[in-house]
C-alpha positions as CSV (number, residue, x, y, z in Angstrom):
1,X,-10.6,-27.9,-36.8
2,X,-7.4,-25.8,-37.9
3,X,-8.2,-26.1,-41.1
4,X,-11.6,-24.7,-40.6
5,X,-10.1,-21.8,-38.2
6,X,-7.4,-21.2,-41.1
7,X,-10.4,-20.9,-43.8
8,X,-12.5,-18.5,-41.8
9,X,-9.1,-16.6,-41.0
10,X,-8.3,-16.2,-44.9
11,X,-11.3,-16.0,-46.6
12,X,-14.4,-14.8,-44.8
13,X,-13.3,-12.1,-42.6
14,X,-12.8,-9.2,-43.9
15,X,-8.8,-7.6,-43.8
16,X,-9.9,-4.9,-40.9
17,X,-9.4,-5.2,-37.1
18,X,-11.9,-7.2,-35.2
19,X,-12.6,-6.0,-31.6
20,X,-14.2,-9.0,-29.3
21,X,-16.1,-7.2,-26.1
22,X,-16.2,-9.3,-22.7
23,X,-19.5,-7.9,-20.6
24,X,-18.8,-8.6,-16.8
25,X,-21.9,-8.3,-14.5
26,X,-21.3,-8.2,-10.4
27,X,-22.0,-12.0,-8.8
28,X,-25.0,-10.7,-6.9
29,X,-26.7,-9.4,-10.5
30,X,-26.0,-12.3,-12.5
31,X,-29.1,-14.6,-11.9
32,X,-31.6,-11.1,-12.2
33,X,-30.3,-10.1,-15.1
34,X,-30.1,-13.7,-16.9
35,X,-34.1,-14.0,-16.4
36,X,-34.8,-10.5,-18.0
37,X,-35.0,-11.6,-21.2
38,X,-37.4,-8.5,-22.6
39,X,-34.5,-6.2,-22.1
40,X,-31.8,-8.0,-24.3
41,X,-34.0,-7.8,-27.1
């Protein structure tokens, strides 16, 4: 599994800066907004 991390590391992302994004939602939104499927799309 290194090996692949090590591959996808060197040769198929591109030499810029990556930015990952973590979306939090409040414990008493969570289940609403996991069943609204229209609106993610």
């Amino acid at each position: 599994m290194a090996s692949l991390a090590a591959h996808w590391v060197d040769r198929v992302l591109p030499d810029v800066g990556i930015r990952q994004w973590v979306v939090t939602v409040p414990t008493t939104m969570r289940k609403s907004t996991a069943t609204m499927t229209t609106r993610c799309r």
